[in-house]
Backbone as a chain_set.jsonl record, in Angstrom:
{"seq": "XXXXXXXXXXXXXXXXXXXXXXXXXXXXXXXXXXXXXXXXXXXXXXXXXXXXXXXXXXXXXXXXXXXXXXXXXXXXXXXXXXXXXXXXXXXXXXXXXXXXXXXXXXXXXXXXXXXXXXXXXXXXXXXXXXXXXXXXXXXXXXXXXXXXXXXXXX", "coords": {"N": [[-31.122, -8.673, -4.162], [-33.484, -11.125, -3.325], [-34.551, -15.14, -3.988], [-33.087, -17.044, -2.5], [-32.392, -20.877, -3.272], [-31.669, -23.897, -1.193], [-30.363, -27.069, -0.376], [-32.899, -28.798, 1.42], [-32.115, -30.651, 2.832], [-29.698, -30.573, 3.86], [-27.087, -29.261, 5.525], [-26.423, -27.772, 8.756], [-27.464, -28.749, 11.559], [-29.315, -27.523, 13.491], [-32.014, -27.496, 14.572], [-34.094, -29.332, 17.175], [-36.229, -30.216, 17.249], [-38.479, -31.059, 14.931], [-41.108, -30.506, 15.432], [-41.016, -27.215, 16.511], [-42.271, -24.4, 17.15], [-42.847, -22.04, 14.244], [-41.453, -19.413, 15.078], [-39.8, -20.079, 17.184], [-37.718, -21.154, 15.579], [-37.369, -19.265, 13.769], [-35.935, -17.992, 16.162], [-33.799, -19.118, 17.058], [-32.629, -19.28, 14.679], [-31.52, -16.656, 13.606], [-29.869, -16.905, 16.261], [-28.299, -18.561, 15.671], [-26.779, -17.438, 13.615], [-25.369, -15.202, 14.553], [-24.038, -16.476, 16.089], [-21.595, -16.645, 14.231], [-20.517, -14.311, 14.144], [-21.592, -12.251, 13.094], [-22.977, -8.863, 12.928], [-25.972, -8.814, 13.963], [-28.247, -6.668, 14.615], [-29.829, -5.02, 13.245], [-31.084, -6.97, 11.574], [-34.058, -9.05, 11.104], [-35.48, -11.974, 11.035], [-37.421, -14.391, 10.168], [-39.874, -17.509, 9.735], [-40.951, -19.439, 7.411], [-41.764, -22.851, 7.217], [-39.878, -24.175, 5.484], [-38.813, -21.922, 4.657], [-36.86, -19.321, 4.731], [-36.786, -16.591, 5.915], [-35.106, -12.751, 5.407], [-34.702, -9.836, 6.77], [-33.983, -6.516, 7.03], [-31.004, -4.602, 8.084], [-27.215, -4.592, 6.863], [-23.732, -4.43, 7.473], [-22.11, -4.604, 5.061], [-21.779, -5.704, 2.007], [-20.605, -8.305, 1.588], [-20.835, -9.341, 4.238], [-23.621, -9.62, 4.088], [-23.905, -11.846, 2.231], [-22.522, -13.88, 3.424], [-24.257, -13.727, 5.683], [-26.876, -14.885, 4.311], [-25.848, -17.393, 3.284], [-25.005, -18.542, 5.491], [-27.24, -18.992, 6.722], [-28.819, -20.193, 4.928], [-27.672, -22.466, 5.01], [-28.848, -24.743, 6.736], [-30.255, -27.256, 8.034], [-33.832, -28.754, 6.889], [-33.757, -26.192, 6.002], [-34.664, -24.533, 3.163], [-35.296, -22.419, 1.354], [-34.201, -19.363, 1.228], [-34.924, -15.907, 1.365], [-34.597, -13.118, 0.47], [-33.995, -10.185, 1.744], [-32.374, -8.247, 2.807], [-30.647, -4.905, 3.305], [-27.683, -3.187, 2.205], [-26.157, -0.993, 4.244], [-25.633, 2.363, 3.279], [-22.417, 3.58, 3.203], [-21.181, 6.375, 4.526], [-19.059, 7.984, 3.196], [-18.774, 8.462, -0.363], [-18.75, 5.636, -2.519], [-17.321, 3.088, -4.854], [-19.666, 1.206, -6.01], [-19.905, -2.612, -4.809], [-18.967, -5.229, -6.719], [-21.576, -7.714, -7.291], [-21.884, -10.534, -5.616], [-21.396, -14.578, -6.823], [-23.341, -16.943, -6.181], [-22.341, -20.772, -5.652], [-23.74, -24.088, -5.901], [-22.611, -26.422, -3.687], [-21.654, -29.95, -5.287], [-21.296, -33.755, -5.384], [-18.575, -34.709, -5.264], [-16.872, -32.77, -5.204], [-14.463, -30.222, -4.594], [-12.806, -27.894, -2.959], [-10.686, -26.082, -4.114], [-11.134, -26.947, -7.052], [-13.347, -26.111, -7.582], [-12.773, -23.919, -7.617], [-11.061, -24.116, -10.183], [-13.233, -24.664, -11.636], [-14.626, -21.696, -11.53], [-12.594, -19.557, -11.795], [-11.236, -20.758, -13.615], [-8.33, -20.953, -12.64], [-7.092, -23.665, -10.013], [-6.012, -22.819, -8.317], [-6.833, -20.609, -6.605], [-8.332, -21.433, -4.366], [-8.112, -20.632, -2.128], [-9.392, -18.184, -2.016], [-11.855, -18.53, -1.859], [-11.943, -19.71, 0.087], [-11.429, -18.078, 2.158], [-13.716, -16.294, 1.544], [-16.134, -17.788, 2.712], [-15.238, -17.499, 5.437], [-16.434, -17.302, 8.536], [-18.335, -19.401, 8.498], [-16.719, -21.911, 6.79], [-14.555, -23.765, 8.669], [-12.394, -25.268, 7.575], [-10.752, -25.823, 4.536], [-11.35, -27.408, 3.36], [-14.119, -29.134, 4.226], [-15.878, -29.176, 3.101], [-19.768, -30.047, 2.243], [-21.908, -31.722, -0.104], [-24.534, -29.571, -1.885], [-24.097, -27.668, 0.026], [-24.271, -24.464, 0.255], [-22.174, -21.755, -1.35], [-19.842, -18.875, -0.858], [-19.115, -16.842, -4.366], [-16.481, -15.051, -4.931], [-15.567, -12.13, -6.64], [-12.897, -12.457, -8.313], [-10.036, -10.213, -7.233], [-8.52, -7.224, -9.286]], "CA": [[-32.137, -9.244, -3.316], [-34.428, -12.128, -3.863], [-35.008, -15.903, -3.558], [-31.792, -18.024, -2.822], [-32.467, -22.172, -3.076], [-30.557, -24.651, -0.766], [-30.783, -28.213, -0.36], [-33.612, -28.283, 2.541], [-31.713, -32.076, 3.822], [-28.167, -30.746, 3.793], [-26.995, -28.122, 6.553], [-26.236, -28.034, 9.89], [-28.515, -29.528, 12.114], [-29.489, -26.754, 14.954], [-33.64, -27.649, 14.85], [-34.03, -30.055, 17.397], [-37.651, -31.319, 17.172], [-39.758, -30.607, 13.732], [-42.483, -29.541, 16.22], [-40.552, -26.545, 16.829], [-42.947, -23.036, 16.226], [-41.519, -21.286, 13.674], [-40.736, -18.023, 16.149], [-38.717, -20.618, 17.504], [-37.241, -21.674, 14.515], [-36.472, -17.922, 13.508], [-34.934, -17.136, 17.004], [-32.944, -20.21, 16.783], [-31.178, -19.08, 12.947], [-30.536, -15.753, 14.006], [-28.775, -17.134, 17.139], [-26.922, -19.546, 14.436], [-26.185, -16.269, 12.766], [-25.064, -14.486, 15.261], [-22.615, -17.034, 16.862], [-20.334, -16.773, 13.959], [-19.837, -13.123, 14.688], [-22.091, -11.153, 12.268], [-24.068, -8.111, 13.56], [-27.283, -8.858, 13.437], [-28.797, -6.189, 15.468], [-30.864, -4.673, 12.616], [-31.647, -8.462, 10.889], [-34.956, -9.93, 11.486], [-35.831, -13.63, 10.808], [-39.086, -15.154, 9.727], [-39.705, -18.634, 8.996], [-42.193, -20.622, 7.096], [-41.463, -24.213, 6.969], [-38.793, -24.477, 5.028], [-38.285, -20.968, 3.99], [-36.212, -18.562, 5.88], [-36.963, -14.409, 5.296], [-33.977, -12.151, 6.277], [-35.037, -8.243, 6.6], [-33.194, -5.624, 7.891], [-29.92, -3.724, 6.95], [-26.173, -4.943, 7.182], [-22.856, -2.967, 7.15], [-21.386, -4.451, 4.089], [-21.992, -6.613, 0.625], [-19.592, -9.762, 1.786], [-21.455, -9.826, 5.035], [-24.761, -10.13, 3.575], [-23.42, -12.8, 1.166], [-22.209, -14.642, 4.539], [-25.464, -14.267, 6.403], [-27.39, -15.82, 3.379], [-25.504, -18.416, 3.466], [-25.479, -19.128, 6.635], [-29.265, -18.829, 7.277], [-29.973, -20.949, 4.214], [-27.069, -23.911, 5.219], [-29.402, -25.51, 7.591], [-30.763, -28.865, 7.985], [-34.189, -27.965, 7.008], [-34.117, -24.681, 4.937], [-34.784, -24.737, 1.369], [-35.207, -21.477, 0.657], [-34.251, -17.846, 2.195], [-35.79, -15.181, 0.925], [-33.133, -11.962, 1.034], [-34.903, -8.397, 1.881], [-31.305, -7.374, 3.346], [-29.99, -4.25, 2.515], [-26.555, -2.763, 2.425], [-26.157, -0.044, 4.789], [-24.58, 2.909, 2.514], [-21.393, 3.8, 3.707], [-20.945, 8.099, 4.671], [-18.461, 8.348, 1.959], [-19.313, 7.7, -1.701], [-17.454, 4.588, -2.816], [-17.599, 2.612, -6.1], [-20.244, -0.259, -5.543], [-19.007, -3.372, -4.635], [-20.051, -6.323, -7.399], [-22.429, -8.506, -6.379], [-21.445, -12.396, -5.43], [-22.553, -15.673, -7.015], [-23.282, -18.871, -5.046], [-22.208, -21.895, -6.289], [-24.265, -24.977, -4.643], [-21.562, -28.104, -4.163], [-22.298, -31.188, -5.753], [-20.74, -34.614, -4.847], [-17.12, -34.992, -5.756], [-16.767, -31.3, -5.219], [-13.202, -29.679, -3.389], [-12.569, -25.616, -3.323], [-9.526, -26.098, -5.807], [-12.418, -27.929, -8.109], [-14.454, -25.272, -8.022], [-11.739, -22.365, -7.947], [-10.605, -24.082, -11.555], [-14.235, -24.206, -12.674], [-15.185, -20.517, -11.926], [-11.409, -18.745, -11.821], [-9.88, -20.751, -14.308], [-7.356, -21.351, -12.057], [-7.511, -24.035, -9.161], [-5.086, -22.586, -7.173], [-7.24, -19.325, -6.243], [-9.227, -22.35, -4.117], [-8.539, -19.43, -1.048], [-10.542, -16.735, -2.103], [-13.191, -19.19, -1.951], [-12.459, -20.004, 1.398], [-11.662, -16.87, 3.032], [-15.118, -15.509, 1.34], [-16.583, -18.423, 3.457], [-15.324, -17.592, 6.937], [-16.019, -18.306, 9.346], [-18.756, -20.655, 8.081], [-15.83, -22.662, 6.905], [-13.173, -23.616, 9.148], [-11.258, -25.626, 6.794], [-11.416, -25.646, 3.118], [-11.554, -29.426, 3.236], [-14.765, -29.894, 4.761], [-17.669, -29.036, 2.365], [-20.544, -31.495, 1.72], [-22.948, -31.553, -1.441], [-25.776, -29.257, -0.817], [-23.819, -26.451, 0.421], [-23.837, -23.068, -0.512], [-20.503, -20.88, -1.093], [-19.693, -16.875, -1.935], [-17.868, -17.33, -4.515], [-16.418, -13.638, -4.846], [-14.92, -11.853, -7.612], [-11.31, -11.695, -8.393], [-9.486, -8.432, -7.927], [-7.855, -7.425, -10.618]], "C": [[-32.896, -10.29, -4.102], [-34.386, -13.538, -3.318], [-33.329, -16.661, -3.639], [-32.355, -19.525, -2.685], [-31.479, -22.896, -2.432], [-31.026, -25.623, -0.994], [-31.367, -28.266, 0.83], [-33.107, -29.644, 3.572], [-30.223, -31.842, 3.885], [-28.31, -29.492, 4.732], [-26.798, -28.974, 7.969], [-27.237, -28.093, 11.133], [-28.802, -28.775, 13.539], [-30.835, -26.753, 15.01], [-33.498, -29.518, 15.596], [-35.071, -30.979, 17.715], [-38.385, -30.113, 15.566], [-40.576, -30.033, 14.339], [-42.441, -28.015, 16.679], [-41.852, -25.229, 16.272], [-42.19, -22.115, 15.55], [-40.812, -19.86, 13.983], [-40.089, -18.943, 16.72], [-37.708, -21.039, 16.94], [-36.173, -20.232, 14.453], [-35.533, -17.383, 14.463], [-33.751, -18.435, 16.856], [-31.665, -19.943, 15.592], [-30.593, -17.891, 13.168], [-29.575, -16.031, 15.544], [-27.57, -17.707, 16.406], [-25.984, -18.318, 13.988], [-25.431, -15.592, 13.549], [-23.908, -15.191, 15.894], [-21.53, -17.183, 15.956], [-19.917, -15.337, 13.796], [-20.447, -11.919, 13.682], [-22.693, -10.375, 13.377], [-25.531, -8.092, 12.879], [-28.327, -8.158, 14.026], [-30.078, -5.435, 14.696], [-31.26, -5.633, 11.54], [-32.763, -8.641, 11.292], [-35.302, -11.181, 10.255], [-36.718, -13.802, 10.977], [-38.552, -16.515, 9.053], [-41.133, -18.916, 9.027], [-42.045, -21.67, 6.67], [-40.568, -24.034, 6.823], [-38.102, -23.336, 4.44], [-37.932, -19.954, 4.947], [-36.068, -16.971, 5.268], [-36.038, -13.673, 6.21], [-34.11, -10.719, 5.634], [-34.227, -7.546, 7.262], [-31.945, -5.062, 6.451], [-28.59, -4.418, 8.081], [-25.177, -4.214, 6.697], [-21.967, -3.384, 5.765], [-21.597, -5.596, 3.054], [-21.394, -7.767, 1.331], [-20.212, -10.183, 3.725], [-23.031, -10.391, 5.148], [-24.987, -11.413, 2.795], [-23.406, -13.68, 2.606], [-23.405, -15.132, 5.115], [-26.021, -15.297, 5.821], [-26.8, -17.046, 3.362], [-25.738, -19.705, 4.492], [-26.342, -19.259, 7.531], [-29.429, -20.43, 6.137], [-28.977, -22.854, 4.417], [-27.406, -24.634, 6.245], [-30.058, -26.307, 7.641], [-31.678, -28.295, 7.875], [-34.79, -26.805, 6.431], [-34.175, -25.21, 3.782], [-34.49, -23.771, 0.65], [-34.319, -20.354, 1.94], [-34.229, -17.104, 0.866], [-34.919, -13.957, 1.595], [-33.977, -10.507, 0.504], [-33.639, -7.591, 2.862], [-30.995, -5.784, 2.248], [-28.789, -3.695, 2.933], [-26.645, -1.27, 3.246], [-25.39, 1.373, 3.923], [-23.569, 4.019, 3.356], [-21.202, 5.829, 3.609], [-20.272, 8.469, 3.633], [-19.02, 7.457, 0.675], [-18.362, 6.771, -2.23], [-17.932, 3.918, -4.119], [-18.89, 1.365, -5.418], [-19.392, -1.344, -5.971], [-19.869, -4.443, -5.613], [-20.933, -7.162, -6.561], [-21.807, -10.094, -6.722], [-22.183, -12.82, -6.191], [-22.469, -16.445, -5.756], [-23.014, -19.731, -6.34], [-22.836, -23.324, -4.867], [-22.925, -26.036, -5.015], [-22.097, -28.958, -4.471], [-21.307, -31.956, -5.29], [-19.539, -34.564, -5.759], [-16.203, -33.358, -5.474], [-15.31, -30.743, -4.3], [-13.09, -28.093, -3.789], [-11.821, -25.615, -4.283], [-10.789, -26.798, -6.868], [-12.872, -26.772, -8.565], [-14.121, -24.037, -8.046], [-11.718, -22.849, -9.379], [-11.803, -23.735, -12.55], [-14.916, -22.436, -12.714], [-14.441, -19.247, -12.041], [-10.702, -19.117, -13.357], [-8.51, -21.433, -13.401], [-7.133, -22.253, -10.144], [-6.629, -23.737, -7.692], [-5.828, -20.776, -6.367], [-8.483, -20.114, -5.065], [-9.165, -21.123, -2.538], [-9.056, -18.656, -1.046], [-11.647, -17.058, -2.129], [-13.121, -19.408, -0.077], [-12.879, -18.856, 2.576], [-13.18, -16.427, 2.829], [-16.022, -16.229, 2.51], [-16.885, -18.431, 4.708], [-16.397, -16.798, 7.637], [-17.266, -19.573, 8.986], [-18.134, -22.108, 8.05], [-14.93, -22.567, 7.664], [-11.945, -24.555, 8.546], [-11.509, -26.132, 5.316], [-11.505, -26.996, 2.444], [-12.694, -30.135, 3.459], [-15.982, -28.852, 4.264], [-18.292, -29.948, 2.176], [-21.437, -31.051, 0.807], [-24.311, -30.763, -1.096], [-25.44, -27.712, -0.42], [-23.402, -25.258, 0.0], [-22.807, -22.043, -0.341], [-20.785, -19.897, -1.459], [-19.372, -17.626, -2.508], [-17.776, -15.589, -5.146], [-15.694, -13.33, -6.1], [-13.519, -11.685, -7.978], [-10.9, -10.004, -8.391], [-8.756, -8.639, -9.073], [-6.592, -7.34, -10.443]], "O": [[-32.929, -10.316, -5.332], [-34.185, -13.522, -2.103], [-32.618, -16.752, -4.64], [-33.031, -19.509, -1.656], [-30.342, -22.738, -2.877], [-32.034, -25.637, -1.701], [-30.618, -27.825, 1.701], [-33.498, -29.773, 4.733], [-29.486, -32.825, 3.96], [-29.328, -28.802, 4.781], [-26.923, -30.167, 8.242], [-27.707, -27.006, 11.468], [-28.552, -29.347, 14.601], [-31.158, -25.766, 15.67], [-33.08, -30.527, 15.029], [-34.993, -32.094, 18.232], [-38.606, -28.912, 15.412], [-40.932, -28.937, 13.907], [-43.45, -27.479, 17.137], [-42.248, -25.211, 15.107], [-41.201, -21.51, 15.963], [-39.901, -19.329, 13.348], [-39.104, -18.254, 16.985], [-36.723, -21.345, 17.612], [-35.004, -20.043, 14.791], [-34.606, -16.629, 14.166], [-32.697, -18.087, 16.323], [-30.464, -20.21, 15.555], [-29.375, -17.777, 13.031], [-28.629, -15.285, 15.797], [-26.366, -17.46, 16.478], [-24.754, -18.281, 14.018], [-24.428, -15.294, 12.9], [-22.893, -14.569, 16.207], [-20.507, -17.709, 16.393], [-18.829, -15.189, 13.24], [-19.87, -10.843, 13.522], [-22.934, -10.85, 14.487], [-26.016, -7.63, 11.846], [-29.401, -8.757, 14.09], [-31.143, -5.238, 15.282], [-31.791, -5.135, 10.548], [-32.669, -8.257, 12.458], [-35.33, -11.161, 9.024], [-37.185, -13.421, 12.05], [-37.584, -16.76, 8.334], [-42.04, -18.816, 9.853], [-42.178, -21.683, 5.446], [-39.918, -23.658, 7.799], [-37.045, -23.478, 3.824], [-38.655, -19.733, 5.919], [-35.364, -16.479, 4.386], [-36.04, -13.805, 7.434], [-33.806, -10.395, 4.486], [-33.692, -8.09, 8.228], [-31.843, -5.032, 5.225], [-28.643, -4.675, 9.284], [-25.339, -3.448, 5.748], [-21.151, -2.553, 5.367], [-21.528, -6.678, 3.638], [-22.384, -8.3, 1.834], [-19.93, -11.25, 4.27], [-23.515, -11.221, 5.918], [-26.087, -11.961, 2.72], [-24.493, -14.203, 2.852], [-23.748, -16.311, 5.187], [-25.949, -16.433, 6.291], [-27.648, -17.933, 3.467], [-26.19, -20.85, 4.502], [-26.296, -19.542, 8.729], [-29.993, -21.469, 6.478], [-29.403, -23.968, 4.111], [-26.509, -25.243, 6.828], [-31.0, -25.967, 6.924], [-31.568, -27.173, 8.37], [-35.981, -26.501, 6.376], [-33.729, -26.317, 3.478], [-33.774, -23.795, -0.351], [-33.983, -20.58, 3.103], [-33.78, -17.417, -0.237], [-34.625, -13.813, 2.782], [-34.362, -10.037, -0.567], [-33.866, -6.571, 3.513], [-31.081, -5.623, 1.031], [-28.692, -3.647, 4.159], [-27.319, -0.41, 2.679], [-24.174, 1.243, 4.068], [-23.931, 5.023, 3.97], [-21.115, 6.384, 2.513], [-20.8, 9.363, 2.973], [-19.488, 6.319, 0.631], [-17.192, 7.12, -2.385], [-19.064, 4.252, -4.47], [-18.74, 0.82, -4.325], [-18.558, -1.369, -6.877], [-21.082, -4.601, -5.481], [-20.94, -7.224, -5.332], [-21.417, -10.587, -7.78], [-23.241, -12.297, -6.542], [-21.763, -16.489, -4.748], [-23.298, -19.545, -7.523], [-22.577, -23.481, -3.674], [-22.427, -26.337, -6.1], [-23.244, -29.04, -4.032], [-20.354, -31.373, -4.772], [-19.662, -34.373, -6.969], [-14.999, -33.147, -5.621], [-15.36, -31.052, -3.109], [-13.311, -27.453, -4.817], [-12.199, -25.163, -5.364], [-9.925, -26.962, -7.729], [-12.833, -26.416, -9.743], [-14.865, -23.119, -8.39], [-12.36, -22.083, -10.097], [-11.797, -23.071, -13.587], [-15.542, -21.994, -13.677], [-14.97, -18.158, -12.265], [-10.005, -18.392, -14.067], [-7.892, -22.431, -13.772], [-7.04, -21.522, -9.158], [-6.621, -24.216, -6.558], [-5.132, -20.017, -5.692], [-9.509, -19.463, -4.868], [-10.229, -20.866, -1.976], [-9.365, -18.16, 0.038], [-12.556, -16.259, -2.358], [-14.029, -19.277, 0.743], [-13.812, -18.685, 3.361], [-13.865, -16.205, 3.828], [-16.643, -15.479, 3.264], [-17.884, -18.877, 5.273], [-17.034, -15.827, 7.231], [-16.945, -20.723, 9.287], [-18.49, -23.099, 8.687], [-14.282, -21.521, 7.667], [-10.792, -24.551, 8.977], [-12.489, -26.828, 5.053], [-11.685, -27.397, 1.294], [-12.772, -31.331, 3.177], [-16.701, -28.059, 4.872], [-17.657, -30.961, 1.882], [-21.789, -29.877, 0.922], [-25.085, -31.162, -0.226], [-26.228, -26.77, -0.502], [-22.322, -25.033, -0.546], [-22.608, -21.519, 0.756], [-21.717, -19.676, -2.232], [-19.178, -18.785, -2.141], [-18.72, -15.003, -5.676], [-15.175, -14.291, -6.668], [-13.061, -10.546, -7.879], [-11.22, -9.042, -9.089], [-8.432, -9.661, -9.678], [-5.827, -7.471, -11.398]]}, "num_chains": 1, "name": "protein.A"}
Protein backbone atom coordinates (compact mmCIF):
# COMPACT_ATOMS: atom_id res chain seq x y z
CA UNK A 1 0.00 0.00 0.00
CA UNK A 2 0.85 3.61 -0.37
CA UNK A 3 1.42 6.58 -2.72
CA UNK A 4 1.82 5.64 -6.51
CA UNK A 5 2.99 8.90 -8.89
CA UNK A 6 1.76 9.24 -12.56
CA UNK A 7 2.24 11.81 -15.03
CA UNK A 8 -1.00 14.08 -14.14
CA UNK A 9 -0.93 15.26 -18.41
CA UNK A 10 -0.61 11.74 -19.76
CA UNK A 11 -3.70 9.23 -19.53
CA UNK A 12 -6.76 8.74 -20.98
CA UNK A 13 -8.90 11.53 -21.23
CA UNK A 14 -12.48 10.51 -19.53
CA UNK A 15 -12.88 14.19 -17.43
CA UNK A 16 -14.76 16.19 -19.64
CA UNK A 17 -14.86 19.71 -18.11
CA UNK A 18 -12.14 20.66 -15.20
CA UNK A 19 -15.25 22.07 -13.45
CA UNK A 20 -16.25 18.66 -12.79
CA UNK A 21 -16.99 18.06 -8.61
CA UNK A 22 -14.75 15.73 -7.53
CA UNK A 23 -17.80 13.06 -6.51
CA UNK A 24 -18.08 13.36 -10.05
CA UNK A 25 -14.71 12.85 -10.83
CA UNK A 26 -14.56 9.72 -8.40
CA UNK A 27 -17.82 8.20 -9.91
CA UNK A 28 -16.48 8.77 -13.28
CA UNK A 29 -12.81 6.55 -12.46
CA UNK A 30 -14.55 3.89 -10.87
CA UNK A 31 -16.87 3.64 -13.94
CA UNK A 32 -13.36 3.76 -15.99
CA UNK A 33 -12.47 0.95 -13.67
CA UNK A 34 -15.10 -0.97 -13.91
CA UNK A 35 -15.55 -1.01 -17.77
CA UNK A 36 -12.46 -3.00 -18.17
CA UNK A 37 -13.99 -5.78 -16.17
CA UNK A 38 -12.58 -5.53 -12.59
CA UNK A 39 -14.93 -6.04 -9.58
CA UNK A 40 -15.18 -3.16 -7.99
CA UNK A 41 -18.06 -3.74 -5.77
CA UNK A 42 -16.09 -3.34 -2.50
CA UNK A 43 -13.63 -0.30 -4.11
CA UNK A 44 -14.40 3.17 -3.18
CA UNK A 45 -12.97 6.26 -4.99
CA UNK A 46 -12.13 9.65 -3.62
CA UNK A 47 -10.66 12.41 -5.42
CA UNK A 48 -8.78 15.51 -4.62
CA UNK A 49 -7.62 17.36 -7.56
CA UNK A 50 -5.24 15.48 -8.88
CA UNK A 51 -5.06 12.71 -6.44
CA UNK A 52 -7.10 9.64 -6.68
CA UNK A 53 -7.73 7.39 -3.12
CA UNK A 54 -8.71 3.71 -3.77
CA UNK A 55 -10.20 1.89 -0.45
CA UNK A 56 -11.76 -1.17 -0.21
CA UNK A 57 -10.78 -4.91 -0.71
CA UNK A 58 -10.03 -6.87 -4.06
CA UNK A 59 -9.92 -10.65 -4.82
CA UNK A 60 -6.37 -10.88 -5.87
CA UNK A 61 -2.64 -9.12 -5.93
CA UNK A 62 -2.52 -8.75 -10.04
CA UNK A 63 -5.92 -7.19 -9.87
CA UNK A 64 -5.04 -4.59 -7.50
CA UNK A 65 -1.83 -3.90 -9.49
CA UNK A 66 -4.36 -3.43 -12.59
CA UNK A 67 -6.80 -1.19 -10.80
CA UNK A 68 -3.87 1.16 -9.71
CA UNK A 69 -2.96 1.50 -12.77
CA UNK A 70 -5.79 2.09 -14.25
CA UNK A 71 -7.14 4.72 -11.79
CA UNK A 72 -3.82 6.54 -11.88
CA UNK A 73 -3.51 6.41 -16.13
CA UNK A 74 -5.77 9.31 -16.46
CA UNK A 75 -5.53 12.58 -18.05
CA UNK A 76 -5.43 14.48 -14.90
CA UNK A 77 -4.28 12.14 -12.02
CA UNK A 78 -0.99 12.53 -10.54
CA UNK A 79 -1.22 10.63 -7.77
CA UNK A 80 -3.43 7.55 -6.32
CA UNK A 81 -3.17 6.86 -3.08
CA UNK A 82 -3.62 2.74 -2.58
CA UNK A 83 -5.64 1.70 0.79
CA UNK A 84 -6.67 -1.59 -1.27
CA UNK A 85 -6.44 -4.69 0.32
CA UNK A 86 -6.13 -8.24 -0.84
CA UNK A 87 -8.99 -10.26 0.08
CA UNK A 88 -7.30 -13.50 1.82
CA UNK A 89 -8.10 -16.41 0.01
CA UNK A 90 -10.03 -19.58 2.43
CA UNK A 91 -7.08 -21.70 1.83
CA UNK A 92 -3.58 -20.79 3.04
CA UNK A 93 -1.41 -20.13 0.01
CA UNK A 94 2.19 -18.84 -0.28
CA UNK A 95 1.93 -14.93 -0.74
CA UNK A 96 2.07 -13.73 -3.99
CA UNK A 97 5.26 -11.09 -4.53
CA UNK A 98 4.43 -7.82 -4.83
CA UNK A 99 4.68 -5.91 -8.47
CA UNK A 100 6.83 -2.96 -9.56
CA UNK A 101 5.64 -0.20 -11.93
CA UNK A 102 7.78 0.97 -14.35
CA UNK A 103 6.63 4.63 -15.68
CA UNK A 104 7.44 4.74 -19.76
CA UNK A 105 9.61 7.28 -20.95
CA UNK A 106 9.89 8.45 -24.63
CA UNK A 107 11.48 5.98 -26.96
CA UNK A 108 10.10 3.27 -24.77
CA UNK A 109 8.57 -0.38 -26.51
CA UNK A 110 7.59 -3.57 -24.10
CA UNK A 111 10.61 -5.60 -25.64
CA UNK A 112 12.75 -2.33 -24.35
CA UNK A 113 11.64 -2.59 -21.20
CA UNK A 114 11.31 -6.55 -20.95
CA UNK A 115 15.38 -6.39 -21.78
CA UNK A 116 15.83 -3.66 -19.18
CA UNK A 117 14.02 -5.39 -16.21
CA UNK A 118 14.13 -9.38 -17.45
CA UNK A 119 17.28 -9.27 -19.08
CA UNK A 120 15.73 -10.65 -21.82
CA UNK A 121 13.63 -8.62 -24.48
CA UNK A 122 11.79 -11.31 -25.65
CA UNK A 123 9.70 -11.85 -22.26
CA UNK A 124 8.10 -8.26 -23.74
CA UNK A 125 4.56 -10.60 -23.08
CA UNK A 126 4.53 -10.96 -19.58
CA UNK A 127 4.54 -7.35 -19.62
CA UNK A 128 1.69 -7.21 -21.69
CA UNK A 129 -0.52 -9.83 -20.52
CA UNK A 130 0.14 -8.24 -16.81
CA UNK A 131 -1.39 -5.12 -18.55
CA UNK A 132 -4.69 -6.46 -19.84
CA UNK A 133 -6.92 -5.37 -20.63
CA UNK A 134 -5.60 -1.82 -20.11
CA UNK A 135 -3.46 -2.70 -23.05
CA UNK A 136 -4.89 -3.94 -26.12
CA UNK A 137 -1.80 -4.11 -28.04
CA UNK A 138 1.67 -4.13 -26.83
CA UNK A 139 2.49 -1.50 -29.42
CA UNK A 140 0.60 1.26 -28.13
CA UNK A 141 2.15 2.74 -24.92
CA UNK A 142 2.88 6.50 -24.58
CA UNK A 143 5.48 8.19 -22.10
CA UNK A 144 3.81 8.77 -18.86
CA UNK A 145 2.27 5.50 -18.55
CA UNK A 146 2.29 3.21 -15.88
CA UNK A 147 2.87 -0.75 -16.34
CA UNK A 148 2.80 -4.07 -13.80
CA UNK A 149 5.69 -5.23 -14.52
CA UNK A 150 5.33 -8.79 -12.77
CA UNK A 151 7.77 -11.21 -11.65
CA UNK A 152 9.10 -14.02 -13.64
CA UNK A 153 8.15 -17.54 -12.68
CA UNK A 154 10.74 -19.54 -12.21
Amino acid sequence: MGLISFIKTAGEKIFKSEAKREQEKADMIAAHIKKFGFDTIDIQVKVDDDKVTLMGSIDTLDNKNKVIVTAGNIEGISTVDDWIVVKQPPVVAPPQPEKQFYTVKKGDYLSKIAKEVYGNANKYNVIFEANKPMLKDPNLIYPGQVLVIPPLDK
